[in-house]
N, C-alpha and C positions, 0 to 999 in steps of 0.2 A: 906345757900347761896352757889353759885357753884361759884368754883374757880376763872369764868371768872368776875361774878361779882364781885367778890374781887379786880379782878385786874383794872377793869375799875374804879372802889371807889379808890383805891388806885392813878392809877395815872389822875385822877379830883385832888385829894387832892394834888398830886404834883407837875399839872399845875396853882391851884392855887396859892400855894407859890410861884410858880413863876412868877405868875401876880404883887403878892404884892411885889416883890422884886424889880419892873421896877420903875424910878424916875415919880414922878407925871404929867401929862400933861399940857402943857403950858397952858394960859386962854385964848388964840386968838384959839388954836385945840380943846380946850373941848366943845362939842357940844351935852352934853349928855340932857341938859336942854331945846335945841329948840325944836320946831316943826318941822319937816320933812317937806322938801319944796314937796310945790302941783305938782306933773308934768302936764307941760299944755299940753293937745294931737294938734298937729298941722295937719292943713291938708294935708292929705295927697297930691303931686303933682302926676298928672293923666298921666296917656301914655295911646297915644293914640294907640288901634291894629285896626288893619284896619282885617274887618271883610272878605271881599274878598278881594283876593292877588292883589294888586296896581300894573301893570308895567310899570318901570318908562323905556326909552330909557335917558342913561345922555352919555356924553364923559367923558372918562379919560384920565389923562397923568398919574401922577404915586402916585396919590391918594391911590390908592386899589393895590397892586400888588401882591394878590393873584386871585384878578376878571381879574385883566389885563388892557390895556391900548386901549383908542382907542373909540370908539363906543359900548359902552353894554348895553344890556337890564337887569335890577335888576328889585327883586320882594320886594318894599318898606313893611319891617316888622311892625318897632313901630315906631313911631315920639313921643318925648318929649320932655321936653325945653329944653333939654342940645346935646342931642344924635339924631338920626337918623338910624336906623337898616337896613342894607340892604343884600339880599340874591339874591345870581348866581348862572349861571351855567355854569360854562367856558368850560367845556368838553362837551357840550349837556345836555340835559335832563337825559340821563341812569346815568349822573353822580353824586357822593352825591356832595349838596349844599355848594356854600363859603360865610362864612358868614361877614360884615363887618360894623366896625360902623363908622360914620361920625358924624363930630360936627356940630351942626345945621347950625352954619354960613357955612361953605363950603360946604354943602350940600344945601344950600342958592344959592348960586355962581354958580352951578355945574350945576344945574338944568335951574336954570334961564338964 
């Protein structure tokens, strides 16, 4: 036997005593007896991507104020039940994209 396994046999045997040395487990935390709960897979909720780029024209006031304020045309990313993705381009086109999310209700509002 190499050394290393000595020392790994060794301290198993010293983490055991040490286990036995802990007070025993209340009867409400010992669970060593149950069955393992089932996990139920939920479905999953869907986003929607919009396959060509959506352009919405909305107003803002100070919603987004990295898109800016005012009159802007955004390119609608994902819609889902919570969120709303929305992508500009406040410098032109050469510029890299601002991205921003909205919660569905005021993106609700915004549009309508």
């Amino acid at each position: 036997m190499t050394t290393a396994t000595q020392h790994r046999i060794a301290a198993a045997a010293h983490f055991k005593e040490e286990a036995d040395s802990f007070p025993p487990l209340p009867t409400f935390l010992d669970r060593r007896d149950e069955k393992p709960r089932r996990i139920v897979d939920r479905k999953p909720r869907t986003v929607k991507r919009k396959s060509s780029p959506q352009l919405v024209t909305i107003h803002l006031e100070d919603q987004a104020p990295r898109i800016g304020s005012g009159r802007r045309q955004v390119e609608v990313v994902t819609i889902g039940h919570k969120w709303v993705t929305v992508r500009a381009w406040p410098g032109g086109p050469k510029c890299e994209p601002v991205r921003h999310k909205f919660k569905k209700s005021d993106w609700e509002r915004i549009v309508d």
